[in-house]
N, C-alpha and C positions, 0 to 999 in steps of 0.2 A: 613739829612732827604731826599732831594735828591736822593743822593744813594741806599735808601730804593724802591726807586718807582719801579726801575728793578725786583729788587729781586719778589717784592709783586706781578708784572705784570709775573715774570715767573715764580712764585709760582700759581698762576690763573690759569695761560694758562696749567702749569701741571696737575693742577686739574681737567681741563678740558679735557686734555688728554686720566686721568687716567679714568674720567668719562667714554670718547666715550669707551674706550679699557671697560670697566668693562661693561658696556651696549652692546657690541657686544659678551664678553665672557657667557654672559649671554644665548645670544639669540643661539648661537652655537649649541645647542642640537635641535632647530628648524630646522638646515640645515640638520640633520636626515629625509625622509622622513616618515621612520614608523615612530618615534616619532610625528612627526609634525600629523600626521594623528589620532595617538591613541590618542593627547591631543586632537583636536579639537570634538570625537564624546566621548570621557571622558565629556568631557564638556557640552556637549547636556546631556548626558545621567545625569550628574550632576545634574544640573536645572531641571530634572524632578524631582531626586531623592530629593533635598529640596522642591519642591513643593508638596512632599508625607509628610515630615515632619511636612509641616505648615496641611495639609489636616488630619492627622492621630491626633495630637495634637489638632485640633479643635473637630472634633470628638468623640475623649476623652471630650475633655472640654462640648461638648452639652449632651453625655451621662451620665454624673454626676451631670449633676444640681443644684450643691452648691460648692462653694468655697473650702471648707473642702473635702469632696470628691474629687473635681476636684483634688487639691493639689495629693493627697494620689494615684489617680486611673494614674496620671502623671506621678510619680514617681516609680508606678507597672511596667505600661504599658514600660516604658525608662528600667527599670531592667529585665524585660523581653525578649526587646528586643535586650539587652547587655550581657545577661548571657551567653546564648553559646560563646561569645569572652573570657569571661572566662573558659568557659569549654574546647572549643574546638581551641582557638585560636594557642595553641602550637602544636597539632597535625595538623591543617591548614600549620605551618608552615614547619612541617615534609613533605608532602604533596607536599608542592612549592617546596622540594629542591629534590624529588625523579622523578615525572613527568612533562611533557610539561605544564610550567607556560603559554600559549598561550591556551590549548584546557582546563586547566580549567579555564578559566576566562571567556572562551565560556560558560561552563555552570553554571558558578555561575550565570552570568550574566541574562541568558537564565533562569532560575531559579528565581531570583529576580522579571524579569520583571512578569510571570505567577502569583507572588507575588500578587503582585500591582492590578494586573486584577481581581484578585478572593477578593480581598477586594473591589474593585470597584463596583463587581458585587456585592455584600452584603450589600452595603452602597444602591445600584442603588433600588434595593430592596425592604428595608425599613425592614431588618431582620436584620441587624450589631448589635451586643451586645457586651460589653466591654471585656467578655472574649473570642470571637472569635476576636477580637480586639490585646489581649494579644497571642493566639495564635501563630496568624499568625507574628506576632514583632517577636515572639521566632523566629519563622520558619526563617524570613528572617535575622536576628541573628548568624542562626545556615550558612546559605548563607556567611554573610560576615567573619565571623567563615574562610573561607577556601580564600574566592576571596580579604580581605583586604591581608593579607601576599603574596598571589601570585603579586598582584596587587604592592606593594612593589619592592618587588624581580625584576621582569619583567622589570623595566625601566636600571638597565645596561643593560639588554638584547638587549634593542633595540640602547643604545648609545654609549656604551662600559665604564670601569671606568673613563677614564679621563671626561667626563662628566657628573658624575653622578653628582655634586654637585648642576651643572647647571640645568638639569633634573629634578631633587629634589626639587628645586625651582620654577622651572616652572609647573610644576607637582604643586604646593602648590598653584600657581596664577590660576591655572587653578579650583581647587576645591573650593577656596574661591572668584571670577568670577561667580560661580556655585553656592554659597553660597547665593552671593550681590543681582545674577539675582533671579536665584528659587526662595528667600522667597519673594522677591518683586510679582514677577508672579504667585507663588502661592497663595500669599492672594488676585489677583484679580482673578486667576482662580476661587477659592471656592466659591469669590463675584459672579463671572458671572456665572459658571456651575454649582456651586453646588461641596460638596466633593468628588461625585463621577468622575466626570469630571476630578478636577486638579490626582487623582490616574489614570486616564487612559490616562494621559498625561505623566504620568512619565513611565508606560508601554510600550509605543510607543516611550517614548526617549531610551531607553534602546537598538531597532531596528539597527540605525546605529553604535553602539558600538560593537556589537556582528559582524556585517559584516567588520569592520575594523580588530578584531580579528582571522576576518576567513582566511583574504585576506593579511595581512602581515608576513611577515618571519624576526625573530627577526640576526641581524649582528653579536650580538656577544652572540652567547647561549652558556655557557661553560659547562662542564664537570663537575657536582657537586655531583656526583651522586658515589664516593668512597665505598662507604660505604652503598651503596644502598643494599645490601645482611643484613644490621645489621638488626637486630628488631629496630619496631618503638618508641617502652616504650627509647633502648637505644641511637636512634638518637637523642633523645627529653632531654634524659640526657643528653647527652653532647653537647649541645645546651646551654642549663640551667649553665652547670657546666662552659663553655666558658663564661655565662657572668655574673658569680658570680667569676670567679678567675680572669679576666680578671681586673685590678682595675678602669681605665677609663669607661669601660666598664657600670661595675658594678657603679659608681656614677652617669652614663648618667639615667639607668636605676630604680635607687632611686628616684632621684630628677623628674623626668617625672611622677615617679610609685605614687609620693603624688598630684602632679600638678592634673593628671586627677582623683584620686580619690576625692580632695574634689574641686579644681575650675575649671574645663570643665564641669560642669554640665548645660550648657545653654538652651539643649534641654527639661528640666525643669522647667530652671528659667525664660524662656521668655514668655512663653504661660501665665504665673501666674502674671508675670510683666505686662501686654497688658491688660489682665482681668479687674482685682482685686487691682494695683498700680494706675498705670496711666488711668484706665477704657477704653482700647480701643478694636473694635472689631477685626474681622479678619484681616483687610486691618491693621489697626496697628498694628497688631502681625506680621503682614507680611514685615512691613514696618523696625518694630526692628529686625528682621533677618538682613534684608536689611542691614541694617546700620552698625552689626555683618559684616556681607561681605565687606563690603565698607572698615573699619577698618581692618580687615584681607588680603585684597588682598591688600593697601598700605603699609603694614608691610610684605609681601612673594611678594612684588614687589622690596621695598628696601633690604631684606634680600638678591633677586637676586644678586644684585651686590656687595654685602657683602659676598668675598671667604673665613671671618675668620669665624669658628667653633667652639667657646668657650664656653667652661663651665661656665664663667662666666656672658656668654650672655642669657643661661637658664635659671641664677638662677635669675637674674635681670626680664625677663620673666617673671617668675613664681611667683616674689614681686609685679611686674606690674600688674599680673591675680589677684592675690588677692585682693589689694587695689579698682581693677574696679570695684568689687562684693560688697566690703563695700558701696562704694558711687550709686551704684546700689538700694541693701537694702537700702540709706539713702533719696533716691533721688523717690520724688512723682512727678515731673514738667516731660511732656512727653517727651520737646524738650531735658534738661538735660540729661534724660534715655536715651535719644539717641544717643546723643557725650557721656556719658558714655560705653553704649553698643559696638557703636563702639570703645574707647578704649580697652574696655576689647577683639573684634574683633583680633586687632592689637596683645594684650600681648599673648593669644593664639595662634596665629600663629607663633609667636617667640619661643616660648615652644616646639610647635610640630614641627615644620622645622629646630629646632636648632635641637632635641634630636631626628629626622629619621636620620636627612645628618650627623652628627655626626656619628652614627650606619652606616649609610652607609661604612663611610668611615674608619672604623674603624676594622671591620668584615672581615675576609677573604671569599672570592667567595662561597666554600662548604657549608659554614654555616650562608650564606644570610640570603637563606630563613626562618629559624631554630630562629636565632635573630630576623628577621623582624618579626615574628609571635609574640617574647618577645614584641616588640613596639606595638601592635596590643592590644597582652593582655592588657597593660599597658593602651594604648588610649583607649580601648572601652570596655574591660573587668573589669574594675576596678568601669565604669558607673552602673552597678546593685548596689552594696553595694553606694556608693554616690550616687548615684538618688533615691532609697529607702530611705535613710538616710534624704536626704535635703526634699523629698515627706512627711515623717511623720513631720519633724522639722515645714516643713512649712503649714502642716495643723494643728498642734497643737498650734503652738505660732505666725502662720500669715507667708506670703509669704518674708514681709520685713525683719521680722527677722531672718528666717530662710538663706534668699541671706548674710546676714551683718555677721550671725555665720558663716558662711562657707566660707566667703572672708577669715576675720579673721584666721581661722583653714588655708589657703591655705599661709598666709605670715609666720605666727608661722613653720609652718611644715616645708618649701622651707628655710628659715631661718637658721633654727636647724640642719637640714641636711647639708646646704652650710657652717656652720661653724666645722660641725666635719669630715667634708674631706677637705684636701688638693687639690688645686684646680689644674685642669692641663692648660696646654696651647692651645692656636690654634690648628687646624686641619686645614690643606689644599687641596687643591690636592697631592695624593699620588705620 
């Protein structure tokens, strides 16, 4: 026994090692100064942008009036303003791989924020109607349509490949940081301003984003741009066709493409769960975001120091996202919805940081953009038909039941799929 205590003490002190070494390989893409600069007003501009969330969702909910409605006009409003990612998300990504991923992020950005102010003005009014409501969701839809896949693409840009994994991660703490804060400060902005308020805060976050975009010059912007002379219909194919023949490829893109079609629907399920569950007003709508972030950014904090990329760590994800949703649907007690919530937080960010950096690393430089636009589709394009879907489920048979079908639907699906593929190994650094 004796003997053992060495071993145990320099098995420790390894650990401990490998920790510091994993915690500084992490931080690495920080000693980037554009990176470090584009995370920091990503970050601002974040927290505004879920404080438009919790402000645009209440809004709906006050213009509807009844439970039934609200459900249904939720689930509109969410497919509306997800569909252009379906429509346009793979020519978004055509788009990132032909021009300066810097000058349009300038004007998605620029774009968005004008967004935000012209529903402010609306709301400020006392003229906002549910389908100028639905509108403008499209319009700014049709925005991230083009700036999520540049937004993607851009971060080797500014760190080169050996650190995208790191990037990637950090980049994912930094949106779910954004997540934790915004919904918390959103639901006190709408308490203290009013909704037009927390919409002209997210406007004015957007300001330092777009001057960090103006002002930095990306280190390693390559040459993607081959094939720049083809038609765009055939960039887009063979985009498509890379990651249908690809077979890695092609299971990243399965197993993500069911995850968000039926359990990333939160932008749905929590406005309904605050109501009409657990009875709370804004401040607790705001609060279960909250808690969403909290869960997410401790799970894309631990992911940081986690170099492996496995498939298997998706699909375990995407069991985790489903089961939160069940106990979600089962769970009336508010503090419960909450360590629920944020479990489900945590298993979504494991889905979506496993199956980017996987894609990152996987894809050759040309066809970044081209793929990240597939991830795009997949994340936010997939939201119309599920959010429509879980909005009628859940105004016809109630909000719990409809969260508890679609947990269900999300383990079944991630399931079936992880046992009729072959699974691969790790991804590393290239």
């Amino acid at each position: 026994m004796k003997g053992q205590k060495p071993r145990a003490a320099g098995s420790s002190a390894g650990a401990d090692r490998s920790a510091e070494v994993s915690w500084r390989h992490m931080a690495g893409a920080f000693r980037v100064p554009e990176f470090a600069w584009y995370w920091a007003s990503q970050l601002l501009s974040g927290m505004g942008t879920w404080s438009q969330a919790i402000a645009q969702a209440w809004l709906v909910m006050e213009l509807s009036r009844s439970q039934s409605r609200a459900a249904v006009w939720l689930g509109t409003i969410t497919m509306l303003q997800f569909l252009p990612l379906l429509i346009f998300a793979p020519f978004g990504g055509v788009v990132a791989d032909r021009v300066s991923r810097r000058r349009l992020l300038v004007v998605t950005q620029s774009a968005a924020s004008l967004q935000a102010l012209l529903l402010a003005v609306l709301v400020y009014a006392g003229s906002a109607r549910l389908w100028q409501v639905g509108i403008l969701a499209f319009l700014l839809g049709t925005t991230n349509a083009f700036n999520n896949p540049a937004q993607q693409a851009f971060i080797p840009e500014l760190v080169g490949r050996p650190l995208v994994a790191d990037a990637v991660a950090l980049n994912s703490v930094q949106f779910n940081s954004a997540r934790m804060i915004g919904g918390a400060v959103g639901g006190i902005a709408v308490a203290a301003w009013g909704i037009s308020g927390a919409l002209v805060m997210n406007a004015a976050s957007f300001i330092p984003a777009i001057l960090v975009l103006a002002l930095i010059r990306p280190a390693h912007t390559l040459k993607r741009a081959q094939d720049k002379g083809e038609a765009v219909f055939a960039q887009l194919r063979t985009g498509f066709s890379y990651a249908i023949s690809t077979a890695a490829v092609r299971r990243v893109v399965l197993l993500f493409g069911v995850a968000s079609l039926v359990g990333l629907n939160w932008q749905v399920v929590l406005p309904l769960v605050a109501r009409y569950i657990v009875h709370r007003q804004v401040t607790g709508f705001g609060t279960l975001m909250a808690a969403f972030g909290v869960g997410a950014l401790i799970a894309a904090i631990l992911l940081a120091r986690d170099q492996r990329v496995s498939e298997q760590r998706l699909v375990i994800g995407g069991v985790a996202l489903g089961f939160s949703l069940i106990l979600l649907g089962w769970s009336h007690w508010y503090l419960l919805s909450l360590l629920v919530v944020a479990g489900g937080g945590a298993a979504s960010i494991v889905v979506s940081v496993t199956a980017n950096t996987r894609l990152q690393l996987l894809v050759p430089d040309n066809l970044r953009g081209r793929v990240m636009g597939i991830y795009v589709l997949l994340m936010g394009g997939t939201t119309p038909i599920g959010s429509y879907l879980l909005g009628q489920v859940s105004g016809g048979l109630g909000p719990a039941v409809g969260i508890l079908a679609f947990g269900v639907a999300t383990v079944v699906a991630v399931v079936a799929i992880s046992l009729g593929h072959r699974r691969s190994g790790p991804v590393g650094h290239p």
